[in-house]
C-alpha positions in Angstrom: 0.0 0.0 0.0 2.7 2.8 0.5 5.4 1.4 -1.7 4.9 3.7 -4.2 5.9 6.3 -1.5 9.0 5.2 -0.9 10.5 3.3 -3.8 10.7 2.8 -7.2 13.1 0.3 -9.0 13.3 1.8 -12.3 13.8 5.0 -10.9 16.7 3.9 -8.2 18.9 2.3 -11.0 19.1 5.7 -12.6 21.5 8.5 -10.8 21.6 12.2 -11.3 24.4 12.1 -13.6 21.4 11.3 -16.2 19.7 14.6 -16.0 20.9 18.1 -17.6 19.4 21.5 -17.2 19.5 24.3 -20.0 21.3 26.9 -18.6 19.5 30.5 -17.8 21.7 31.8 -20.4 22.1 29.6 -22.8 24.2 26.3 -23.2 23.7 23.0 -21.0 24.3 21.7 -17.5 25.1 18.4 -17.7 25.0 16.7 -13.8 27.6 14.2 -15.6 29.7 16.6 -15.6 30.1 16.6 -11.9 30.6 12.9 -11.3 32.6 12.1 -8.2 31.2 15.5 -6.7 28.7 16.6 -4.3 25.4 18.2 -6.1 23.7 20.7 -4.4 19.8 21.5 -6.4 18.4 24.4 -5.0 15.2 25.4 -6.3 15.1 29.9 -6.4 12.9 32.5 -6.6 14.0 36.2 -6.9 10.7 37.1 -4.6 10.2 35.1 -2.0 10.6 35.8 1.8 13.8 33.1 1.0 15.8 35.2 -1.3 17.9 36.2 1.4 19.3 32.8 1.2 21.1 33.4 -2.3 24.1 35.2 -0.2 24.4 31.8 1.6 24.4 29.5 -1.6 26.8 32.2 -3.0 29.6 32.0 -0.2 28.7 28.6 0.4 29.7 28.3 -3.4 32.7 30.3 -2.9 34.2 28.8 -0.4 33.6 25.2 -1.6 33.9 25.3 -5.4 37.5 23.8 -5.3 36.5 21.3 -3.3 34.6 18.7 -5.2 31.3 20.7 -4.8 29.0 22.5 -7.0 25.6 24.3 -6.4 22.9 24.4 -9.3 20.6 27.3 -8.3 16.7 26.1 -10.2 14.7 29.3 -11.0 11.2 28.5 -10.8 7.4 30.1 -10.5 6.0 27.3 -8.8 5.2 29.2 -5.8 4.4 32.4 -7.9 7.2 34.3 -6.6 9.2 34.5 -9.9 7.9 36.0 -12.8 10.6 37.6 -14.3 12.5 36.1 -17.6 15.8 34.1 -17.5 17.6 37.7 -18.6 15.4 39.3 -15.7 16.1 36.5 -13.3 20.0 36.1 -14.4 20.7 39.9 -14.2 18.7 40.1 -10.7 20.9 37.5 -9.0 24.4 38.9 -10.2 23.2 42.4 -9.6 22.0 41.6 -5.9 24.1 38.7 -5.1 27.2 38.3 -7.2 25.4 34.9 -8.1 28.3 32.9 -10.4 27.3 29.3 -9.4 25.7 27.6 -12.3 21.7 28.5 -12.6 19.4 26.6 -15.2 16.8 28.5 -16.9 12.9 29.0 -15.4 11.8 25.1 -15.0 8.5 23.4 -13.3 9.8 21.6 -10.7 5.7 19.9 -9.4 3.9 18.5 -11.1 3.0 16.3 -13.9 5.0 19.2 -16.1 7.8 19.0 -13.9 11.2 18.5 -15.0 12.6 14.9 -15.2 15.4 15.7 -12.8 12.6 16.4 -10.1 10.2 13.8 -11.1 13.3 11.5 -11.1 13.9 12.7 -7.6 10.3 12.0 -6.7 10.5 8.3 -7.5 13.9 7.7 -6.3 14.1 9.4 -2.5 10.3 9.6 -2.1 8.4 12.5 -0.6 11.3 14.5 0.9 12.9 15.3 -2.5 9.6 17.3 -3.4 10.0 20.8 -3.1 7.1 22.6 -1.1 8.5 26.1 -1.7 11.3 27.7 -2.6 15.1 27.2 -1.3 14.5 23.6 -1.5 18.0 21.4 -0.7 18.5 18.3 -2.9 21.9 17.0 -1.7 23.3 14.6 -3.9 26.3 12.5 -3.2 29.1 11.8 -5.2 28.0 8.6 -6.5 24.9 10.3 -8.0 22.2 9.5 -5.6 20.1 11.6 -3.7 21.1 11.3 0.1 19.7 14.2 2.1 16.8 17.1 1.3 17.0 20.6 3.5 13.4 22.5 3.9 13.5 25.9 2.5 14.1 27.1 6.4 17.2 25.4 6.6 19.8 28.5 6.0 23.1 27.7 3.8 25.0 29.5 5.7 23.8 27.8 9.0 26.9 25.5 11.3 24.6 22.8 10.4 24.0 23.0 6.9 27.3 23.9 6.1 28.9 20.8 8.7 26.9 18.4 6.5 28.0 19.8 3.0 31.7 19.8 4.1 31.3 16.0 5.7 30.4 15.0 2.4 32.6 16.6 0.5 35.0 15.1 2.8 33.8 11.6 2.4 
């Protein structure tokens, strides 16, 4: 009755490394291309009580880049709090923010229309991997999988948050 919660073995035998994002300016993302790293997916919205939390992903990002890390910031209007274009969206984060980790265009990340990375991250981790706002943490290990989701009130820049990131990076 709640398998379909928690697992699903066609999903499982895929890892992130299968997914890409178009990037907000143009170009790909390819997760492959951070194989034997750890994957932060952050779903972002340029007006939402969480956009404070940019300055953490971006320092996070800074201080952590060299170190088998990357953050992938998801622009989306999911939770009607980002209507602007990619141009609007990319030129709002570097002008308030100094944004420079990589950021996909504006994606779906519910739903039936959602992309396949989140739908992916559905089946595979179960419940936990669904956003329910904005600032949503998908950590993913450096094997590919999904092993830990932050709620949009964890802060990046929090001991705790930033403990786990560097443990794994570590690992």
């Amino acid at each position: 009755m709640f398998f379909g919660l928690f697992s699903n073995t066609q999903a499982n035998n895929k890892l992130a490394y299968e997914f890409s994002f178009k990037k907000i300016d143009g170009g790909n993302i390819d997760l492959s291309d951070y194989k034997n790293k750890v994957i932060l997916v952050v779903n972002v919205a340029s007006r939402c009580g969480f956009t404070p939390q940019y300055e953490g992903l971006q320092k996070l990002w800074a201080a952590q880049q060299d170190k088998n890390f990357v953050i992938i910031g998801v622009p989306t209007n999911n939770f009607n709090q980002e209507p602007g274009t990619n141009k609007e969206i990319k030129s709002f984060c570097e002008t308030n923010f100094n944004i420079k980790f990589p950021m996909s265009e504006k994606i779906n990340v519910l739903g039936d229309s959602a992309h396949p990375f989140f739908k992916w991250a559905k089946e595979s981790y179960g419940l936990g991997a669904i956003p329910k706002w904005n600032f949503h943490k998908i950590v993913i290990s450096k094997n590919g999988e999904i092993i830990k989701t932050f709620s949009s009130l964890t802060n990046p820049s929090s001991k705790k948050f930033v403990s786990y990131i560097e443990s794994q990076i570590k690992n």
